[in-house]
C-alpha positions as CSV (number, residue, x, y, z in Angstrom):
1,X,7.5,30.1,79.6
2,X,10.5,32.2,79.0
3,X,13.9,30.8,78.2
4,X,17.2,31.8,79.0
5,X,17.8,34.8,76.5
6,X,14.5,36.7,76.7
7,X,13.3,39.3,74.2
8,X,15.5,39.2,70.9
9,X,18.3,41.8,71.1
10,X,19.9,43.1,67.6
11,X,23.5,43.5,67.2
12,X,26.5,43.5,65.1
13,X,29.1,41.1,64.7
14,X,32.3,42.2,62.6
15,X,34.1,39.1,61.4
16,X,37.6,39.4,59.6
17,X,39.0,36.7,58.0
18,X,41.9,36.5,56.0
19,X,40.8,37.0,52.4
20,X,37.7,38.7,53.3
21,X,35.8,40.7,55.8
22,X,31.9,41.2,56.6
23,X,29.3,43.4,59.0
24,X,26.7,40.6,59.9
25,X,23.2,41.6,61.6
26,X,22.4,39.3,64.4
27,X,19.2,38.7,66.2
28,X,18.9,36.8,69.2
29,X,16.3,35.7,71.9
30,X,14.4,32.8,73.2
31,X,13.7,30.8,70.3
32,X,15.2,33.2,67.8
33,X,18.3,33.5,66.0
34,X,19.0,35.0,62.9
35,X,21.7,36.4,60.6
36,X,21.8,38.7,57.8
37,X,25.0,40.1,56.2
38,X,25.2,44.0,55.9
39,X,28.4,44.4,54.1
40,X,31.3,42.7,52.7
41,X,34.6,43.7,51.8
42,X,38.0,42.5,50.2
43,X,41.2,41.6,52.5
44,X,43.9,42.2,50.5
45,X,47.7,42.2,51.6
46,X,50.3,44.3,50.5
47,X,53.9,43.7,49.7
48,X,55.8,47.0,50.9
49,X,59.4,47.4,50.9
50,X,60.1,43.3,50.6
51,X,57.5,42.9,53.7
52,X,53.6,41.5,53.5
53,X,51.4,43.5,55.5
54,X,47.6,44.0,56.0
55,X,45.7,46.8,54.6
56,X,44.2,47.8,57.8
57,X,42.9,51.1,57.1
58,X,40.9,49.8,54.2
59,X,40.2,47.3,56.9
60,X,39.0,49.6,59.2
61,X,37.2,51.4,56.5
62,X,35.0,48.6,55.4
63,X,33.9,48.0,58.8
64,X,32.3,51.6,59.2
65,X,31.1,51.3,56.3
66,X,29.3,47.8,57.3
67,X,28.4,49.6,60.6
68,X,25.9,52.1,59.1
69,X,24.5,49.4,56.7
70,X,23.8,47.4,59.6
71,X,21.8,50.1,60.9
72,X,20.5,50.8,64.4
73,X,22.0,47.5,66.9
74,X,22.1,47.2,70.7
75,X,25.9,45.8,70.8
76,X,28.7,45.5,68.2
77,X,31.5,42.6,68.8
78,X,34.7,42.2,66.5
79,X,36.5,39.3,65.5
80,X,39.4,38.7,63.5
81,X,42.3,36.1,62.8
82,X,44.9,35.4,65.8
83,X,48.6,36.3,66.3
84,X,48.9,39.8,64.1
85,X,49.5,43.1,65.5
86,X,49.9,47.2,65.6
87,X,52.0,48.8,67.8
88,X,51.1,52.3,69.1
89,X,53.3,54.9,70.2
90,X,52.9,57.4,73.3
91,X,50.4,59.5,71.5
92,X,48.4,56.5,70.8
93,X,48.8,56.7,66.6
94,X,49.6,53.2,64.7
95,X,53.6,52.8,63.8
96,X,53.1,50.9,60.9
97,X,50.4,48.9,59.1
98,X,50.6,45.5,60.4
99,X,52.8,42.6,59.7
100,X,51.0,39.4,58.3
101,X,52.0,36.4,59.2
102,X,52.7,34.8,56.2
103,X,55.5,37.2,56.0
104,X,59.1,35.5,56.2
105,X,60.4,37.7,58.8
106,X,59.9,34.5,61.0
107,X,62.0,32.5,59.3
108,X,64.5,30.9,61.9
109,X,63.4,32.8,64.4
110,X,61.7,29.6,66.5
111,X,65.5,28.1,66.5
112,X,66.5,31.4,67.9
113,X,63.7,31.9,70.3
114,X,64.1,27.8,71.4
115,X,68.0,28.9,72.2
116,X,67.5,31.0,74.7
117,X,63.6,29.6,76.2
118,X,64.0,25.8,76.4
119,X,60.7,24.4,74.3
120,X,59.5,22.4,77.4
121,X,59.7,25.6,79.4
122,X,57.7,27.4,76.8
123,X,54.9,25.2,76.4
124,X,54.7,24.5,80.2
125,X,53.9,28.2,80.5
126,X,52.0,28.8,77.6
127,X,50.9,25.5,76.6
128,X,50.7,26.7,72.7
129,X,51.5,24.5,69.8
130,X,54.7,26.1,68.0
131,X,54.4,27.9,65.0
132,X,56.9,30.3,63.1
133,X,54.0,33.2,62.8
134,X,53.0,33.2,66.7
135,X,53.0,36.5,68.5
136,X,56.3,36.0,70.2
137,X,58.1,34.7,66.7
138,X,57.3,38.1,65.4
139,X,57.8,39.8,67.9
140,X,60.9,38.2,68.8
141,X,62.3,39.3,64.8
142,X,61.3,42.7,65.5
143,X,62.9,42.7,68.2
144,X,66.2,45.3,67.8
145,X,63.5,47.4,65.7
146,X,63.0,51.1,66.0
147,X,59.3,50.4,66.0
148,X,59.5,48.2,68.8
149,X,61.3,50.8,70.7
150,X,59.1,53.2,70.1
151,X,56.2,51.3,71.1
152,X,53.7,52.2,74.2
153,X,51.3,49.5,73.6
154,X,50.8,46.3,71.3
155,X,47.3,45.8,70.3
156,X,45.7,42.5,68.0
157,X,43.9,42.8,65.6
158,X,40.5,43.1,66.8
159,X,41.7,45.2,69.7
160,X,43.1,47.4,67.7
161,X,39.9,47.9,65.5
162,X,37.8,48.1,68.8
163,X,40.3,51.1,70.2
164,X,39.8,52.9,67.1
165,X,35.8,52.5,67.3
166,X,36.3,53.5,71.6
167,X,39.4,54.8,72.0
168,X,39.5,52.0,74.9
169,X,43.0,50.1,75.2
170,X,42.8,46.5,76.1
171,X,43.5,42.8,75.0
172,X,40.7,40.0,74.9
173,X,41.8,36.8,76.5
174,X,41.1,34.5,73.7
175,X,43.1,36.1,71.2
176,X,46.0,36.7,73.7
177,X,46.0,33.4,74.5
178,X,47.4,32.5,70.8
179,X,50.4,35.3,71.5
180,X,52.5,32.4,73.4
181,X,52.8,35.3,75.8
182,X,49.9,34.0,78.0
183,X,50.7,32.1,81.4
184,X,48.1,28.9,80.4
185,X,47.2,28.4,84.2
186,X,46.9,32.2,85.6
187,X,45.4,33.5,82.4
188,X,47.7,36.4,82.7
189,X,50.7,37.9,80.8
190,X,53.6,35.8,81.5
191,X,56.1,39.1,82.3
192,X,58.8,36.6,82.8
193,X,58.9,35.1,80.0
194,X,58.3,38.0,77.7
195,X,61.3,39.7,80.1
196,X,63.8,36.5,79.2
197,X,63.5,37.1,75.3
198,X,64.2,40.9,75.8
199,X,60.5,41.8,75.1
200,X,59.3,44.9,76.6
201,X,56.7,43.7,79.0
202,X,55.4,47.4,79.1
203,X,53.7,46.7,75.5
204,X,51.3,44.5,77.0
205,X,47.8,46.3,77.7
206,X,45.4,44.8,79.9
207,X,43.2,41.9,79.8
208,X,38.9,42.0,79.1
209,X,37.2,38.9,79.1
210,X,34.4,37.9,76.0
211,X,31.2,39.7,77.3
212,X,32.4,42.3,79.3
213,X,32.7,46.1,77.9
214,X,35.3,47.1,75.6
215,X,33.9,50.8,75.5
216,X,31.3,52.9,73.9
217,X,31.6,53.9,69.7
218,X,33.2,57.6,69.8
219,X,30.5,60.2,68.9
220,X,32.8,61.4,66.3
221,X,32.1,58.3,64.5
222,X,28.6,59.3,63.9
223,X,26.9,56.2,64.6
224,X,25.0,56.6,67.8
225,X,26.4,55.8,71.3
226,X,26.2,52.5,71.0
227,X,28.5,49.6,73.3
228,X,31.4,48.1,71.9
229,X,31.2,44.6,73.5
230,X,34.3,42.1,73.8
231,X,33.3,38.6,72.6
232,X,35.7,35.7,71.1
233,X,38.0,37.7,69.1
234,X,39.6,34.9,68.1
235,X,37.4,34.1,65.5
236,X,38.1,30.3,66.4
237,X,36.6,30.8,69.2
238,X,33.9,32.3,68.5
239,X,33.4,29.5,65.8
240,X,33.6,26.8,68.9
241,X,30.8,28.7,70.4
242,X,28.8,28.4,67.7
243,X,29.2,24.5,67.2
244,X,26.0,23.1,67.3
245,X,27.1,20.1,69.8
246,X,25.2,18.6,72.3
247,X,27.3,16.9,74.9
248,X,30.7,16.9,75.4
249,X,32.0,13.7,73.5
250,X,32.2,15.7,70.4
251,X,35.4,17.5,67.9
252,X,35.2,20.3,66.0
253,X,36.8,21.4,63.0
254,X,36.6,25.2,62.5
255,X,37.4,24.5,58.6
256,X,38.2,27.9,56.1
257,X,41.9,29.4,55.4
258,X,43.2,27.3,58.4
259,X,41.5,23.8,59.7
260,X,41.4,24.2,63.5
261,X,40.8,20.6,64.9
262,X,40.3,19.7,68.6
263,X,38.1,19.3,71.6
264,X,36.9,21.3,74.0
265,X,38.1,21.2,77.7
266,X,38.0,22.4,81.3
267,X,42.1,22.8,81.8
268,X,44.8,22.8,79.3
269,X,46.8,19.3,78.7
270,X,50.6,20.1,79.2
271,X,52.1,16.8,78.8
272,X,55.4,16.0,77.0
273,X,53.4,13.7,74.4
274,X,51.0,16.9,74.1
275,X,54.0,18.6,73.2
276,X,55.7,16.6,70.7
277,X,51.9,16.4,69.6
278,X,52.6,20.2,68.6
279,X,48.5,20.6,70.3
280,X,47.9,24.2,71.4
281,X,45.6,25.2,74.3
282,X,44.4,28.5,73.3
283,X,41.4,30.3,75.9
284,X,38.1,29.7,75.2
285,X,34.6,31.6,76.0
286,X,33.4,30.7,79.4
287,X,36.7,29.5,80.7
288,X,37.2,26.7,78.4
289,X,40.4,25.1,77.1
290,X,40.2,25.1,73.0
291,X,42.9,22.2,72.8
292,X,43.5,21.7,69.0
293,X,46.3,21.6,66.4
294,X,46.4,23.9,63.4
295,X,46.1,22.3,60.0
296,X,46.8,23.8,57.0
297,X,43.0,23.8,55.3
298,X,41.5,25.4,52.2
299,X,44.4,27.6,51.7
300,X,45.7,24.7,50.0
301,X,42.9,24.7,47.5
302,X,42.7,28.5,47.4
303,X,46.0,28.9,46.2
304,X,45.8,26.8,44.3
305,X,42.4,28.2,42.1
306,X,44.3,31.1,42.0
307,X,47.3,29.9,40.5
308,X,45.2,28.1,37.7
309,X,43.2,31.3,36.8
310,X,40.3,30.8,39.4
311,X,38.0,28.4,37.3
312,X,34.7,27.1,38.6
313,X,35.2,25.5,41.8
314,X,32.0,23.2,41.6
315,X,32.6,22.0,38.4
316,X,36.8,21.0,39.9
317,X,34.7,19.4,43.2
318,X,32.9,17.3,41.0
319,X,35.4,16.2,38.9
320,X,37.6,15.3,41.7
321,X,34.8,13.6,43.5
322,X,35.5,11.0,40.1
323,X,39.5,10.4,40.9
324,X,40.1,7.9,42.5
325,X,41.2,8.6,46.2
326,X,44.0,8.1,48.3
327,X,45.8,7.8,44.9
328,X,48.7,10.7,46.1
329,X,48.7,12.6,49.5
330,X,50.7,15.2,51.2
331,X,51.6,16.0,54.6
332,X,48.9,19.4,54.8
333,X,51.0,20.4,57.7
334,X,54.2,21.1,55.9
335,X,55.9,24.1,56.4
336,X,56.3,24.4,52.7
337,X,52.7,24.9,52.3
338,X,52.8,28.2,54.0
339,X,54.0,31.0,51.8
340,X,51.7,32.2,49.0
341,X,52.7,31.4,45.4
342,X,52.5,28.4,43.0
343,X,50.4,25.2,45.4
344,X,50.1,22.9,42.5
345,X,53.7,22.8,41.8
346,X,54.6,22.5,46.0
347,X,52.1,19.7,46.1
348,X,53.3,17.7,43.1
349,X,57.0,18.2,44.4
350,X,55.6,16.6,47.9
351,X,54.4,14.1,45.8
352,X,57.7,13.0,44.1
353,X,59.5,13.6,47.6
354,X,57.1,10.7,49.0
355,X,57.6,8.3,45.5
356,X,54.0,8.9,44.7
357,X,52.8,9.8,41.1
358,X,51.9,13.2,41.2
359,X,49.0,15.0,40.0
360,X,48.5,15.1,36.6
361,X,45.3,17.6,36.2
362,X,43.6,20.1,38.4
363,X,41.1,17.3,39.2
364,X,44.0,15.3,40.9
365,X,45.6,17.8,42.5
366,X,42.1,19.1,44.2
367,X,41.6,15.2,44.9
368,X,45.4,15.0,46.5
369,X,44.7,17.9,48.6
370,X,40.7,17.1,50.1
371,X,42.3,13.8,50.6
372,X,45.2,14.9,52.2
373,X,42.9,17.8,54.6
374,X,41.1,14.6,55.2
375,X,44.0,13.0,56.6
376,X,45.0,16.2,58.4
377,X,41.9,15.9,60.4
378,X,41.9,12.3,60.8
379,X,45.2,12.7,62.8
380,X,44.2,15.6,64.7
381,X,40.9,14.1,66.0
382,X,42.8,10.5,66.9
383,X,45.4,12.7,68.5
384,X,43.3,14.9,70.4
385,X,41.5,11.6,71.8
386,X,44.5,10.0,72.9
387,X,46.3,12.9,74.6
388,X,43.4,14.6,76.6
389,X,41.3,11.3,77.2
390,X,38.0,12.9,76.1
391,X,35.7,10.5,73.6
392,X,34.5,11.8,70.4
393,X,31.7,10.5,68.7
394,X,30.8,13.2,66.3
395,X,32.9,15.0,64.5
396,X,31.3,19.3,63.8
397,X,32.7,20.4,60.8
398,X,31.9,24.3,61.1
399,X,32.7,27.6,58.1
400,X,33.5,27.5,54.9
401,X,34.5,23.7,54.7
402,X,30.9,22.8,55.9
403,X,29.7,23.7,52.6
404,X,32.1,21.3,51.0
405,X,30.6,18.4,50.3
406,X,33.6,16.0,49.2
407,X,35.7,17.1,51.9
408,X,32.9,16.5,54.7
409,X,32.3,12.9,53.2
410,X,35.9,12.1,53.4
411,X,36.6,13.7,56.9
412,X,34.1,11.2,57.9
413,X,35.9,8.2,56.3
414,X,39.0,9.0,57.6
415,X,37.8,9.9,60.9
416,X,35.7,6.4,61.0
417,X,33.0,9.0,62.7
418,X,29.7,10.6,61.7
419,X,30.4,14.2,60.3
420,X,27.9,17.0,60.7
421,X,28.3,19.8,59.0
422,X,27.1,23.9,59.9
423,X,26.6,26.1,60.6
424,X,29.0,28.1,57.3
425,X,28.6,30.9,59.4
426,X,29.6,30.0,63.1
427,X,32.1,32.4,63.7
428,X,29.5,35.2,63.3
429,X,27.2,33.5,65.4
430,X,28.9,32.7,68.2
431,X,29.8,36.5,68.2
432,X,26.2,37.4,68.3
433,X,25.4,35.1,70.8
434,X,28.3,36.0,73.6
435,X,27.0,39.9,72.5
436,X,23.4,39.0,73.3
437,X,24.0,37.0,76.3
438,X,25.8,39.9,77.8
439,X,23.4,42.9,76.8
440,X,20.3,41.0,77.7
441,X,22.0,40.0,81.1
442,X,21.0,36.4,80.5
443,X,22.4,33.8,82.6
444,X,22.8,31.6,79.3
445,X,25.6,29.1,79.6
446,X,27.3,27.3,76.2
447,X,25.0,24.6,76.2
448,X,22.1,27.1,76.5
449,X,23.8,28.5,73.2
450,X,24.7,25.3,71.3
451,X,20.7,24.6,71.9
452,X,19.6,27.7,70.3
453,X,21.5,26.9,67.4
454,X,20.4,23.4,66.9
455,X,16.8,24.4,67.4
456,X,17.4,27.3,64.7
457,X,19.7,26.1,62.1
458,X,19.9,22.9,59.8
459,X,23.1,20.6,60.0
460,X,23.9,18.1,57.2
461,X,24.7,14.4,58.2
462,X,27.9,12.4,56.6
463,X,28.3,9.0,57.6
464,X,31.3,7.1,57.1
465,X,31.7,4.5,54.5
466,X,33.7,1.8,56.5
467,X,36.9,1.7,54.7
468,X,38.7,2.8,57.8
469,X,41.6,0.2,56.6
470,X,42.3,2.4,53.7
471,X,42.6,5.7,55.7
472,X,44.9,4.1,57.9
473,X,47.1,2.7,55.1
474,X,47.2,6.4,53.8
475,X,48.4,8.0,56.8
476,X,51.1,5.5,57.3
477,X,52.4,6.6,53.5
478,X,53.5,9.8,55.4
């Protein structure tokens, strides 16, 4: 018998994240799912004129090169990180490369913003957890701009990619729905609200939803006529699309640069506690509400490797694994965190700031920081329980952080939950999946998904080590 997907379709799924990007080869059909990664290729910011931007012609660049390694596929779907932009002018030509949003061009800008748009008014309209970098921050700074002005139409990242590949102008919902321009309930651009700051509304292109058509690749291109299909650009969700749950009782943690922690849901929370929560309801495939907070993850650590010369990471894991835990934690959420630069030194002053010893080694700073992540999440998945009164029992630890042993074992301790950990890579499958579903015209729902991952991909198992008491201890140190 036939299940839901039907004969394997092959595709390509374009995944950007912020230090790297990658061409993956998908196949997908009943019973079969299966990755393989074409290319790879650096993501590497540049300071220009006292501003950070992104590279996005070498962006752009590695992705056709990825494309023709991929060879022949049926659909092509990108995804990228949230909140960045281009702007293009009247002719339809980029204005500038685009801003990233560790750039300080945001700095005081929420206080501004918060002057003139009330906080509760903000997050009853867009129900999205503040942070300086969002859409309207940045926007909101470039606001007396001749770039602005001159602007036709804004595009995000991976809409901006796919109008280069199609020449097709529009915005997928997910990834608009981290702008803080998105009306939460209507799942349309809040004109009003962009209208109050003294946004131009007129920047705002129209809205595609993950699996319908973003175009077909221009012939000049030279890589076949092949479809361009919208999926979860937001490469969150496409990770929460490939979490291998089964049920609903479950959290996710979409762990890599950024730890995304939440739950999945049917309509967005909007509560006062949600919002002094700081949880952000951000569009999910299939109509679903990704209700999470935004952690600062393995940047921490990744900052930190670089400021100490990158040495061997597995031989750091495993002599933190020997420190003692809980010994000196940080608040991962703290702005300070943020900017590049020296992590080590931010941490130990955190340290000091909460009378705790600080590190003394790169051992014990790694050790402060997994234990201080672990925390992070511990927080979020309590928090997320509480506010939207949906039960977790397991806790999917999905990306990079699923291959991190130490930081899976503790999650579970602090989160007094099983842990299971993988797919690394399910960002690029839940991609390929939303692409196959919609070129093979398969009536597949998420669960129909989730199953197809379970039944094709190993998880790892971490169960916690009942010292709860400890955890809780910890968190009430900060």
């Amino acid at each position: 018998m036939s299940g839901p997907f039907g004969s394997p379709v092959t595709v390509a799924a374009v995944d950007l994240g912020a230090a790297s990007g990658r061409v993956m080869t998908g196949v997908a059909g009943d019973g079969v799912l299966r990755l393989s990664e074409a290319a790879r290729f650096a993501n590497v910011p540049v300071r220009a004129g006292g501003t950070l931007h992104w590279d996005i012609l070498r962006l752009y660049r590695g992705v056709l090169d990825g494309l023709r390694a991929a060879g022949p596929v049926e659909s092509i779907g990108v995804d990228s990180w949230a909140v960045d932009y281009g702007l293009l002018d009247a002719d339809g030509r980029l204005l500038g490369n685009p801003v990233h949003y560790r750039d300080s061009r945001t700095d005081g800008v929420p206080d501004q913003v918060l002057g003139q748009v009330p906080a509760e008014r903000l997050y009853a309209t867009t129900g999205l957890q503040l942070q300086p970098f969002n859409t309207i921050f940045q926007l909101a700074a470039a606001r007396d701009s001749a770039q602005l002005a001159a602007a036709k139409t804004l595009l995000l990242i991976p809409d901006l990619l796919g109008y280069w590949l199609t020449g097709q102008i529009g915005a997928e919902r997910t990834n608009a729905s981290t702008t803080q321009l998105l009306d939460v309930q209507s799942g349309q651009w809040s004109a009003e609200l962009a209208a109050s700051l003294g946004l131009p509304v007129r920047i705002l292109p129209p809205l595609r939803d993950p699996g319908t058509p973003v175009g077909v690749l221009d012939p000049q291109l030279g890589l076949g006529p092949v479809p361009v299909t919208a999926v979860g650009s937001h490469d969150t969700a496409s990770a929460v699309v490939g979490v291998p749950a089964e049920g609903e009782n479950f959290a996710y943690i979409s762990c890599g640069t950024w730890s995304l922690v939440g739950v999945e849901l049917t309509a967005p929370v909007l509560t006062a506690d949600s919002r002094r929560a700081n949880f952000t309801n951000e569009a999910g495939v299939d109509g679903t509400v990704r209700y999470l907070r935004n952690v600062m993850g393995l940047w921490l650590l990744q900052e930190s490797l670089l400021a100490w010369g990158d040495p061997d990471l597995g031989d750091l894991l495993r002599q933190a694994a020997g420190v003692p835990g809980l010994r000196a934690v940080v608040d991962a959420g703290d702005a300070v965190f943020l900017p590049p630069g020296d992590m080590p030194s931010r941490i130990a002053e955190q340290c000091v700031r909460l009378g705790q010893r600080p590190p003394a080694s790169p051992a014990e700073t790694v050790r402060c920081i997994l234990d201080s992540l672990a925390l992070a999440h511990r927080a979020a998945v309590l928090d997320a329980q509480r506010l939207s009164g949906r039960a977790v029992d397991v806790v999917h630890v999905v990306g990079g952080g699923a291959r991190n042993e130490l930081l899976c074992q503790l999650t579970a301790d602090a989160c007094d939950l099983p842990v299971l950990a993988g797919p690394v890579e399910a960002t690029a499958l839940g991609n390929v999946l939303v692409q196959a579903r919609a070129v093979g015209g398969s009536s597949a729902g998420l669960a129909d998904l989730r199953q197809l991952i379970r039944a094709t991909h190993t998880v790892r198992r971490y169960e916690p080590r009942g010292d709860a008491d400890r955890w809780r201890a910890a968190a009430g140190r900060l």
